[in-house]
N, C-alpha and C positions, 0 to 999 in steps of 0.2 A: 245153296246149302253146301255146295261142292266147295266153292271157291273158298270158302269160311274152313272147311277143313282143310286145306290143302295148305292153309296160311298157318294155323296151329300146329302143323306136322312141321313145319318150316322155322320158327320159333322154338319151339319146345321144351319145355320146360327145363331149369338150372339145377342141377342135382348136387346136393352137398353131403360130405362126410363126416364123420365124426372124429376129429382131429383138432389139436389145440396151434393156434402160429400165437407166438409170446415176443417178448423182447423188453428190454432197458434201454431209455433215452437220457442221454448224456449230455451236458454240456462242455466244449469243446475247450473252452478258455477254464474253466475253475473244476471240470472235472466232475462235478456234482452230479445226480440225479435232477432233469427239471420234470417240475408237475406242472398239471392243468395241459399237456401236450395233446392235440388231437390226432389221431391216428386213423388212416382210412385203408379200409378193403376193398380194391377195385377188380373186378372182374372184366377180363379182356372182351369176349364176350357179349357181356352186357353191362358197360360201364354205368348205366342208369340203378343196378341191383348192387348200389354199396351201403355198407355198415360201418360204423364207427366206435372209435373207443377215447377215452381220455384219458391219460396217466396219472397215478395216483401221486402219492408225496415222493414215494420210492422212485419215479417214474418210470413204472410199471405200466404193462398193456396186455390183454391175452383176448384172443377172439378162440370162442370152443369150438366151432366149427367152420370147414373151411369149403371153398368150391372145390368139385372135383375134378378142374379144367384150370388151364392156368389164372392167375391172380398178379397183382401187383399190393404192397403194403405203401401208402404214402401217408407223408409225417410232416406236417405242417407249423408253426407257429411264429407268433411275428416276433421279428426281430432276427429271424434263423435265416439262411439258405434252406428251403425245400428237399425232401429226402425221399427217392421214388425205391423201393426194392422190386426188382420182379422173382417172382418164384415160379417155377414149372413143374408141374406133375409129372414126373416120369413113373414114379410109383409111390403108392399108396404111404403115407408116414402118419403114425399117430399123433408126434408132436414134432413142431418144425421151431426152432428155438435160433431166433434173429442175433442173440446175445445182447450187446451194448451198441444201440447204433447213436453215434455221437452228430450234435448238431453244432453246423458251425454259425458266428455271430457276423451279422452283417455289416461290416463295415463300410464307413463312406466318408469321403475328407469333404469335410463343408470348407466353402470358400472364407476368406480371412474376416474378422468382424470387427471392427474398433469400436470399442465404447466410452465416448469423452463425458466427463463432466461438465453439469452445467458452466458454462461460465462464470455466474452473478449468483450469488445464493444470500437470500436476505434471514435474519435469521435474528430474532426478537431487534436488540438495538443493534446490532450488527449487519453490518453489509459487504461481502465477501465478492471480491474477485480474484479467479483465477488466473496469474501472471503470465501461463502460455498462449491462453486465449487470443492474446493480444499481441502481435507481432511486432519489436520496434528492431531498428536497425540495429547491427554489431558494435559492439562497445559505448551500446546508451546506455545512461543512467537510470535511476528512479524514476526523476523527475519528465522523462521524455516517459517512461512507461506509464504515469498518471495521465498524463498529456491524450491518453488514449481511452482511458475508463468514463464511459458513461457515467453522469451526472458530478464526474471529478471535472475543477479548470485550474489551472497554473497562470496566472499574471505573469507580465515580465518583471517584477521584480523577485519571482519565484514561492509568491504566497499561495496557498492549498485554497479553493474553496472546492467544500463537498454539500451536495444537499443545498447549497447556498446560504451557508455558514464557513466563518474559516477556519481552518483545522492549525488548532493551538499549540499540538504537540504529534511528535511524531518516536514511535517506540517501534524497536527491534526485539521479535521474539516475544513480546511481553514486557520489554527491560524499556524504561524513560530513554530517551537519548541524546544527548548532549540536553535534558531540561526543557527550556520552555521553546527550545531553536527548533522549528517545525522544517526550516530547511536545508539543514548540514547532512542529513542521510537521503535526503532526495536529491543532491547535486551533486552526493558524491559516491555513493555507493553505486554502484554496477546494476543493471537491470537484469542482467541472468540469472543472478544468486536470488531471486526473488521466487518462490511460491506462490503468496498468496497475499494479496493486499487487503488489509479488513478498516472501515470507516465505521467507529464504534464511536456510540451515546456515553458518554463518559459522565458520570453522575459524582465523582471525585471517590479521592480514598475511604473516605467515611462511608460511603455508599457501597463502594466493593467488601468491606470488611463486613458489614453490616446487612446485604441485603436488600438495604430501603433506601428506593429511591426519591430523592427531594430536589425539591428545585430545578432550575434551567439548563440541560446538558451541555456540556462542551464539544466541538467533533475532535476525536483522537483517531489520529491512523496508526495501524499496528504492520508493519513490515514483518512477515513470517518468513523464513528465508528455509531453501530445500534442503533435508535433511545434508544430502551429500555435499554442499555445500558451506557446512554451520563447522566444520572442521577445519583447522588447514590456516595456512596466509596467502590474501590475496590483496591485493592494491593498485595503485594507477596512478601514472605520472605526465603530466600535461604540461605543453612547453610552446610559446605561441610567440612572433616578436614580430611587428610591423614597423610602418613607417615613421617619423615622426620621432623617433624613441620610445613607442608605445610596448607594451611588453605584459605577457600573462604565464605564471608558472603556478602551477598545483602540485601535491601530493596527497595522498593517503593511504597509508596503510595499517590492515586488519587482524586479529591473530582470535580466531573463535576457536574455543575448546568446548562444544555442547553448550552448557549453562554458563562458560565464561568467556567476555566477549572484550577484546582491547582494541580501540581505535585511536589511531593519530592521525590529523589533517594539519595540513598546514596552506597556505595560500599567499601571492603577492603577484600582483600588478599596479597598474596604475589606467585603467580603463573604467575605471567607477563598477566595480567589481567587489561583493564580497562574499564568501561563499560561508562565513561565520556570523551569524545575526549573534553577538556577545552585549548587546546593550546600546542604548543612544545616549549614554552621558555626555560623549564629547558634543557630537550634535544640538545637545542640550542647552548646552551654554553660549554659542553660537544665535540660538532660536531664542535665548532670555535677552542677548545681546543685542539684537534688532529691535526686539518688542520695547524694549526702555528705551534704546535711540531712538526710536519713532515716535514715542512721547513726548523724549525732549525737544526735538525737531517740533510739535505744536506747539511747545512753550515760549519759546525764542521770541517769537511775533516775527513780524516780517516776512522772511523766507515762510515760515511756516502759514502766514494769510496767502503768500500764492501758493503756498502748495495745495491748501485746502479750496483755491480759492478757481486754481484751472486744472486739479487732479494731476494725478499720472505719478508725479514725484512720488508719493508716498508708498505707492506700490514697487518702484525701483528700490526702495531703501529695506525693502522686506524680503524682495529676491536676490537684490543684488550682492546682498554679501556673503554669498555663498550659497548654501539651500544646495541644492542636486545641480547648480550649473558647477563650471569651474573642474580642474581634473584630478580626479582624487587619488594618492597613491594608497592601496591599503597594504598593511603587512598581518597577518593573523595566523595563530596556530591554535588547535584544541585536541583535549585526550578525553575519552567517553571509557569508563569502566564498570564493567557487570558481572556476579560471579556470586555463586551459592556457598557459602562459605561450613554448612552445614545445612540437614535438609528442613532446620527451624530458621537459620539466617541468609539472607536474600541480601546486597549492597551493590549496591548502583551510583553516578557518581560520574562529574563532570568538572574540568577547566578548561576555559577557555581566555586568551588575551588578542586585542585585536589594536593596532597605531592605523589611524588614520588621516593623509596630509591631503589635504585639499586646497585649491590655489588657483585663482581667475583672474578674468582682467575684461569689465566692459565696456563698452561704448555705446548710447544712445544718446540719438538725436531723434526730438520728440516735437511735433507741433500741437497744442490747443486752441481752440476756436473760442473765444467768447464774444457774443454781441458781433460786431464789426470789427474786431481786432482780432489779430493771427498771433499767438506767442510763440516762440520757440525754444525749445530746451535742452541745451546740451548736456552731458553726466559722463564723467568718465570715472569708474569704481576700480580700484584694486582691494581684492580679498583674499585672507587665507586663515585657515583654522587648522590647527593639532588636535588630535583626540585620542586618548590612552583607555582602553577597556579593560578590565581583571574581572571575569565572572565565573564564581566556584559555588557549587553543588554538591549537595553528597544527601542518601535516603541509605537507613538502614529499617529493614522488617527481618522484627522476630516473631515468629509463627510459636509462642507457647505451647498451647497444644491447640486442639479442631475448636474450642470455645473461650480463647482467647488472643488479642494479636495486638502485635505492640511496634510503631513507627515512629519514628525519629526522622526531621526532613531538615539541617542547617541549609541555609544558605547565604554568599557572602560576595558584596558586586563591589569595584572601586573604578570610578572612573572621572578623569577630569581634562578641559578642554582649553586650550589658549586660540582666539579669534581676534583678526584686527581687520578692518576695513575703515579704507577711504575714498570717499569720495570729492569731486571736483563739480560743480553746475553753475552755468549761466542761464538766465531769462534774457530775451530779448526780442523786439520787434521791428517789421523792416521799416514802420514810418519813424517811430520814437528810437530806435537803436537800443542797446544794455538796457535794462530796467533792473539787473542784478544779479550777484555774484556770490560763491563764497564757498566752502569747504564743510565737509562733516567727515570728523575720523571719531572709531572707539574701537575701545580695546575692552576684553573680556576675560578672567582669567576663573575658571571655576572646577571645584574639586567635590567628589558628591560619594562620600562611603556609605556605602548600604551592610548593614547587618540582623538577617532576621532566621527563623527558626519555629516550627512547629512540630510538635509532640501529640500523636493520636493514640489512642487507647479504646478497645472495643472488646465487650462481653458479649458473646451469642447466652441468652439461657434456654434452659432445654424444651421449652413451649416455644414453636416455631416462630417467631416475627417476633421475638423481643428481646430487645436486646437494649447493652447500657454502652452508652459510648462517652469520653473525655476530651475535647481537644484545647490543647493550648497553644495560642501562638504568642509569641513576640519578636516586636521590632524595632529597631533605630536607625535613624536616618541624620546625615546633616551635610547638609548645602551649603558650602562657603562659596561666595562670589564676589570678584572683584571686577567693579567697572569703570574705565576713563571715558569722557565723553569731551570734544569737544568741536565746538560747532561757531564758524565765522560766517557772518552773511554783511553784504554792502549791499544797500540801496540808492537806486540813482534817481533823483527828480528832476524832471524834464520841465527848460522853462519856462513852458505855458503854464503849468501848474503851481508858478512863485505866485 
């Protein structure tokens, strides 16, 4: 019972007065009153006997009575540095007034964060790639930056397949470019300037004016190029000469003004090179000029029973004069023009002309087997083809007004081809010797003007999905062609066969 007292005389009770401690809490950066602040009275003492307060809107605090021994006020709240006051009784105060004690804001530097965009963003018929994503060497092209895009492939002869379809046309910003040439802005345009690359379900013009999609898409790439780059002239000049007399020079340059876009390209070597797809007419006639000679070549009789009779000939006479062997010089220029001429007329708009001389020289020696007999066939071919390309476009949209739109699309190709090839062949075998000889030359002269045009017209009305649309096309075409053919064949009979 002793020891029980002796512990309470030791402890003793905490005596308080009748005194008010107040105060305003401030914030440090805007100066304001903050509420909702908790405020604690700690007794040195007996840190376990504290009371609390929260500060009102004002933030405001007042505790009515206080220890009669020293205290401390601490001021708490997240986001602040901590706030300890100590007070000491030296003498008695009815009100002990803190004034404005301000809190300061915690600061902390987070370390640095990058936040990149997806790569790939798929997006109804749309499929969007980001052009940095994708790292290609300094001063690549487009066509090296496709080279890199999932589910994109580039052939060597520079054609697009996307999705495993081939992509038909190729637009900058929105704008056609240079037409149907899917690879004149990916061989030559710059891979920095690029943004964003998009492989878009193209449902054609009647479908973008109108909404409704029909029929089998086309793949369209759309070249978006980065703001800071859609201003300004930039281009590039490529200069290449090897052995042989072989030789490659490029140019192109660009002058974009936002919505108005001027390119000029030009190109010439002689490496079976072209950087301007402008049309196969010349080609054309070349390809009509085999197929009829190999015809006549059946009809002759003779030459034409062995040709059919130990193969092989008939297939030299469809490669041989010309086709992608043989070295072709090309000379080509083109100009792509774009530009909003007000904000209801849009005009877009392309020429292009391309020469190209092509010229071979072969030799084969050829053996067939038939039965017990070895034949052999000699063939010596000279070929060479001209081809002249002019391919002009032009598309104007007028935007009426939000429910109606009005296009206008001429366009106008001329091209024509001069081809001549001759050939030299003998049969022979080594028991019978010659069994036959004899020559095939033709000449092909062909000119092919294209002139066509279409006119679209489309109503939105005001019930959503319906709408009236008009198109008219027409066209005309004519194919003149001139061909010489002529053809010697000698047969030899051996005298066991008198």
């Amino acid at each position: 019972m002793r020891k029980i007292f002796l512990l309470a005389l030791c402890i003793g009770p905490i005596s308080f007065i009748s005194a008010q401690v107040k105060g305003v809490v401030i914030d440090s950066v805007s100066n304001s009153p903050v509420a909702r602040v908790r405020v604690g009275m700690i007794i040195k003492s007996n840190i376990t006997d504290t009371s609390y307060r929260i500060t009102n809107e004002k933030g405001e605090f007042i505790f009515e009575t206080v220890p009669s021994s020293n205290f401390s006020v601490v001021i708490t709240n997240i986001g602040y540095i901590r706030v300890t006051i100590f007070i000491p009784l030296v003498a008695p105060q009815k009100i002990i007034d803190l004034g404005n004690i301000t809190l300061t804001v915690i600061s902390k530097v987070l370390n640095e964060v990058v936040i990149e965009a997806l790569p790939i963003t798929i997006k109804e018929d749309t499929i969007e790639y980001r052009a940095d994503a994708f790292k290609v060497k300094e001063n690549s092209v487009v066509e090296d930056l496709l080279k890199k895009l999932p589910g994109v492939q580039v052939d060597k002869n520079g054609n697009i397949i996307a999705q495993g379809k081939k992509v038909t046309k190729v637009k900058v910003n929105g704008k056609d470019f240079f037409g149907n040439d899917a690879k004149t802005a990916t061989k030559e345009l710059p891979a920095n300037i690029v943004d964003k690359v998009q492989i878009i379900d193209d449902y054609g013009d009647q479908s973008t004016v109108s909404g409704i999609k029909d029929g089998d898409p086309q793949k369209v790439m759309n070249i978006q190029l980065k703001k800071d780059k859609n201003t300004g002239y930039f281009g590039r000049v490529t200069f290449g000469i090897g052995n042989k007399n072989l030789y490659q020079t490029s140019f192109n340059g660009n002058n974009f003004k936002n919505s108005q876009q001027i390119s000029i390209f030009s190109n010439s070597n002689n490496i079976n090179q072209s950087s301007l797809s402008v049309g196969s007419s010349g080609n054309r006639g070349m390809g009509n000029m085999i197929n009829t000679g190999q015809r006549s070549l059946s009809d002759i009789g003779g030459s034409g029973t062995l040709i059919n009779t130990f193969g092989g000939d008939q297939e030299f006479f469809q490669s041989g004069s010309g086709g992608s062997d043989g070295i072709t010089t090309t000379n080509s220029v083109g100009m792509n023009y774009s530009d909003e001429w007000s904000k209801k007329i849009n005009v877009y708009g392309s020429y292009s002309y391309s020469h190209l001389h092509t010229a071979g020289y072969r030799i084969i020696s050829q053996q067939n087997f038939f039965q017990n007999v070895t034949f052999i066939n000699n063939q010596n071919n000279l070929f060479e083809n001209k081809g002249d390309n002019h391919l002009f476009y032009f598309n104007l949209e007028y935007n009426i007004d939000s429910s109606n739109n009005f296009k206008i699309s001429p366009n106008i190709s001329y091209g024509s081809s001069n081809g001549i090839s001759n050939t030299m062949f003998d049969y022979f075998t080594k028991n019978i010797g010659k069994i036959s000889e004899g020559y095939h030359n033709s000449i092909t002269i062909l000119k092919n003007p294209n002139v066509s045009g279409n006119i679209l017209y489309n109503h939105k009305f005001r019930k959503r999905g319906r709408n009236f649309s008009a198109n008219i096309t027409s066209a005309t075409s004519n194919n003149e062609s001139d061909q010489d053919f002529r053809n010697n064949t000698i047969q030899y009979v051996s005298p066991s066969s008198m």
